[in-house]
N, C-alpha and C positions, 0 to 999 in steps of 0.2 A: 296482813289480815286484820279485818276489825276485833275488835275487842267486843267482849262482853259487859266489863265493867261500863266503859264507856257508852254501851247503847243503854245499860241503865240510870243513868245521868242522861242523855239526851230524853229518852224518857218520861222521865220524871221533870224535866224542864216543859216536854210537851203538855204533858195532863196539868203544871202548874196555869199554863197559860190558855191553856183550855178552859179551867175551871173561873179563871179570872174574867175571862170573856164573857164567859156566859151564865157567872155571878147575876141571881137575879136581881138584886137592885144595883149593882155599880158597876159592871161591866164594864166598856172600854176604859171608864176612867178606874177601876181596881187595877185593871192589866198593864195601864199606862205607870200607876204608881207603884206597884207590884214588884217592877224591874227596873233596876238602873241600867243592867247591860241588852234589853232587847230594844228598838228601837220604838219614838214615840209614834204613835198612832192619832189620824185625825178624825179618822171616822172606823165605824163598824168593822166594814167593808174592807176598807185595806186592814185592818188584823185581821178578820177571817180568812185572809186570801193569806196571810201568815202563816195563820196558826195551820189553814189548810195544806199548805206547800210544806211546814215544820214535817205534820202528817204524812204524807206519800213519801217523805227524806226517811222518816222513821221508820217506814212500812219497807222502802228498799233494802234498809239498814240490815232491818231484822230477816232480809232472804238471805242475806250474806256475810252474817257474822258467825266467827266461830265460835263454837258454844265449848270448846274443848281445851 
């Protein structure tokens, strides 16, 4: 079963890189510098598509953890 702790660390990694993105003056390149362990991004577009896919992993996550 999944864990709860663990979906709030994944998370909290999501809204980090969230916020980096879409940081209004440094965006991609906050996100790129932000993280050692996500990978490097070249444009916009491929980390939205990231950050987006992180999102929906997140959203499954949270149908199916147990909170107990």
């Amino acid at each position: 079963m999944k864990n709860h702790t663990q979906l709030t660390y994944l998370k909290a990694y999501y809204e980090d890189l969230k916020y980096q993105l879409n940081h209004p003056s440094y965006g991609i390149s906050f996100m790129n510098l932000g993280s050692c362990g996500t990978q490097y991004f070249e444009t916009h577009e491929e980390a939205e598509k990231y950050v987006k896919t992180l999102a929906a992993f997140v959203q499954d996550w949270e149908e199916t953890v147990d909170v107990g």
